[in-house]
C-alpha positions, -999 to +999 in steps of 0.1 A: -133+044+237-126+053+273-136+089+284-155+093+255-195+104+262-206+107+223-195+113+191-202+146+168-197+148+128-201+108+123-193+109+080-185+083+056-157+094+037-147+085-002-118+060-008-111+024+003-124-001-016-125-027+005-135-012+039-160+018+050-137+047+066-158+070+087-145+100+104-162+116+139-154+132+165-158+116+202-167+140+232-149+137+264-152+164+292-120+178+285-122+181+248-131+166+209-108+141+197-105+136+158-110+100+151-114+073+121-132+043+121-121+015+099-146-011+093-155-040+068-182-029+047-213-040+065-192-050+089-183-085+077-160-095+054-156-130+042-121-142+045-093-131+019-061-151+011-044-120+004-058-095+030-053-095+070-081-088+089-088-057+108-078-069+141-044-082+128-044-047+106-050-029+138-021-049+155+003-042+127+001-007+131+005-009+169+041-028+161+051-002+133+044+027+156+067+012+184+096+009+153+094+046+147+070+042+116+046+074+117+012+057+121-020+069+138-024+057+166-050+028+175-079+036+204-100+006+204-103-026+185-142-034+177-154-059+202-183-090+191-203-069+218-203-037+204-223-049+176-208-026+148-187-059+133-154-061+125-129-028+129-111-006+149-108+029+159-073+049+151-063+086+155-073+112+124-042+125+114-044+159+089-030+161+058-035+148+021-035+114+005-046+125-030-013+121-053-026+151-077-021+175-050+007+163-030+030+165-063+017+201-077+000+223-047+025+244-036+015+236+000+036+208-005+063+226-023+090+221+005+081+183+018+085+174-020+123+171-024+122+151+016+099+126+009+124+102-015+146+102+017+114+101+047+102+068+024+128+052+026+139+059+065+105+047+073+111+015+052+139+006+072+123+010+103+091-010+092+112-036+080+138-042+109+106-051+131+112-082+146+090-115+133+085-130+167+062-101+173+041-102+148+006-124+142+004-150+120+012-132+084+011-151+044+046-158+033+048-143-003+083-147-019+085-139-054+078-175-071+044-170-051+034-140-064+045-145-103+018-180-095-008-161-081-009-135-108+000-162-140-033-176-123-050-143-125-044-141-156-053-173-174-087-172-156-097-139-168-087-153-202-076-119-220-045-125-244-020-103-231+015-112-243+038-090-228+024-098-195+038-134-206+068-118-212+073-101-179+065-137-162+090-154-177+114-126-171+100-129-138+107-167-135+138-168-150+155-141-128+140-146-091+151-137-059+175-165-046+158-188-020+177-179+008+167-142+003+163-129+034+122-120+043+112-094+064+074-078+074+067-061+041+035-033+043+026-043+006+010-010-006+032+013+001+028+041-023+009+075-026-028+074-018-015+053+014+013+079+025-007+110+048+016+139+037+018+169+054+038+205+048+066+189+070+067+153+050+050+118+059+030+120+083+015+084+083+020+051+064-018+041+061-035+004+044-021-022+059-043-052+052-022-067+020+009-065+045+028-103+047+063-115+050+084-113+020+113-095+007+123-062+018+131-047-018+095-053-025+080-022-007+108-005-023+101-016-061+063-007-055+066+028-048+088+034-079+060+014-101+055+039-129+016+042-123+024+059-085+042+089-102+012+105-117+027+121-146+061+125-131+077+097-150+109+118-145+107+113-104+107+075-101+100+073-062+062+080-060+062+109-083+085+132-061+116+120-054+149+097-067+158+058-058+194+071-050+176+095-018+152+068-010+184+041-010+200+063+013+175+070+034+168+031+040+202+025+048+211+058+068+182+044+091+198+009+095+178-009+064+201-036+049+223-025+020+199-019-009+200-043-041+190-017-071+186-049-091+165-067-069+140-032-064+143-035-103+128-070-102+100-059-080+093-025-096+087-049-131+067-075-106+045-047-092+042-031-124+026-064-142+007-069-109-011-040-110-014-044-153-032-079-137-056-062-113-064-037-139-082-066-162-097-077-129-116-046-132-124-050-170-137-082-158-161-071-133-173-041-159-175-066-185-200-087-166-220-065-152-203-072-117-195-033-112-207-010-139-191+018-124-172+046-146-143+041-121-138+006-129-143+008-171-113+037-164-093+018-141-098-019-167-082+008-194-049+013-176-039-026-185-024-012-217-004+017-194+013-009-180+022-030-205+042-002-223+056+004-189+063-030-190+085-030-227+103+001-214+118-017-181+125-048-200+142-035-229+180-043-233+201-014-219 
């Protein structure tokens, strides 16, 4: 990074499981600067048809942070000379990730009944960025994912028939074609929000991010598994869709769809019931034998009663 003379508290922190996150400090002559690398783990990472990589990551989050998404901002994109592989270098911004504390420490007591609103104001901003900006992105409209995951699932070949169920609910009431896409972040849900006593102070995660519909970073954050306990607050735990609708389209976000955040919050709910026998998988085989991914495999069944709950006839 330019002015910097060394680095002080180089540390590998917990979280990510697909890249190393290290935080350090770098020395200049005028002061320490709090920093965060983000790197592939090793430094390589074969390629992913689902993830970007972390120079188009890196460029992403420039873009949002022009739009008026809070995002830290980015120092230094690893070079093929630096010899540290692929990554890049971004501002470390204070304030908490874990969901646990952000919806019960009463640090957080006053941000809580804002962020509904914040999410979806920073939604709209994220969204409105224009496409002839951005790099080369996946395309991901609905009938994509339901094929991706219907794949997932027959491969892994655990009998699961309400996750049948949701795919043909799934199928049968799509997004229209000519829905219109937009840059969608594709994670956006606690763990990835930095909150703060003030609010969000930085949408975080970026590498899942492709063009699709707009209502789909909507119906993810209201996926029942991102509220913690708080089934009552359906908005990451702390918060309502009616503040986070108006929040979007007080910011200039299109009109909001409830049914079409409906479809996505069942889509994102099934997806992540998918991924969750991913991780039974990989236990199963030996693959990871890690308690976090026996505990993780478990939450399949969460989702499927999630699942009967948002299908059920009104």
């Amino acid at each position: 990074m330019k002015g910097a003379s060394g680095i002080t508290g180089l540390k590998r922190l917990s979280g990510g499981a697909s890249q190393e996150t290290w935080a350090f400090d770098a020395t200049t002559d005028g002061e320490s600067i709090p920093l965060i690398l983000r790197r592939a783990p090793g430094g390589t990472r074969p390629p992913s048809e689902t993830a970007v990589g972390l120079s188009t990551e890196a460029k992403l989050i420039e873009l949002a942070g022009r739009a008026g998404v809070p995002v830290p901002t980015v120092r230094y994109v690893l070079q093929q000379e630096d010899g540290i592989g692929d990554g890049f270098i971004m501002n470390r911004i204070a304030g908490e990730t874990i969901a646990r504390k952000i919806l019960r420490d009463d640090e957080f007591a006053d941000a809580r009944p804002k962020l509904a609103r914040q999410c979806g104001e920073i939604l709209a901003k994220l969204h409105s960025i224009s496409r002839d900006t951005l790099p080369p992105l996946r395309v991901s409209p609905a009938e994509s994912e339901i094929a991706q995951y219907r794949n997932i699932l027959k491969a892994h070949g655990h009998p699961h028939p309400v996750f049948e169920l949701a795919l043909k609910w799934l199928t049968d009431n799509a997004p229209p074609a000519t829905t219109a896409h937009t840059l969608v972040h594709g994670d956006f849900r606690n763990g990835n929000l930095m909150i703060g006593p003030d609010g969000v102070r930085a949408v975080l995660d970026w590498e899942i991010a492709h063009i699709g519909d707009p209502m789909e970073d909507l119906g993810w954050i209201c996926v029942n598994s991102w509220r913690f306990g708080n089934i009552d607050q359906p908005v990451g735990g702390f918060g309502t869709r009616e503040d986070m609708f108006a929040g979007y389209e007080a910011a200039g976000g299109a009109k909001v769809d409830p049914e079409r955040v409906k479809y996505w919050e069942v889509l994102g709910t099934m997806k992540w019931g998918i991924m969750c026998t991913i991780m039974v998988t990989a236990f199963k085989t030996g693959a990871d034998r890690s308690v976090e991914r026996a505990a993780i495999g478990r939450r399949s069944s969460e989702t499927e009663i999630d699942l009967l709950r948002l299908l059920a006839p009104r």
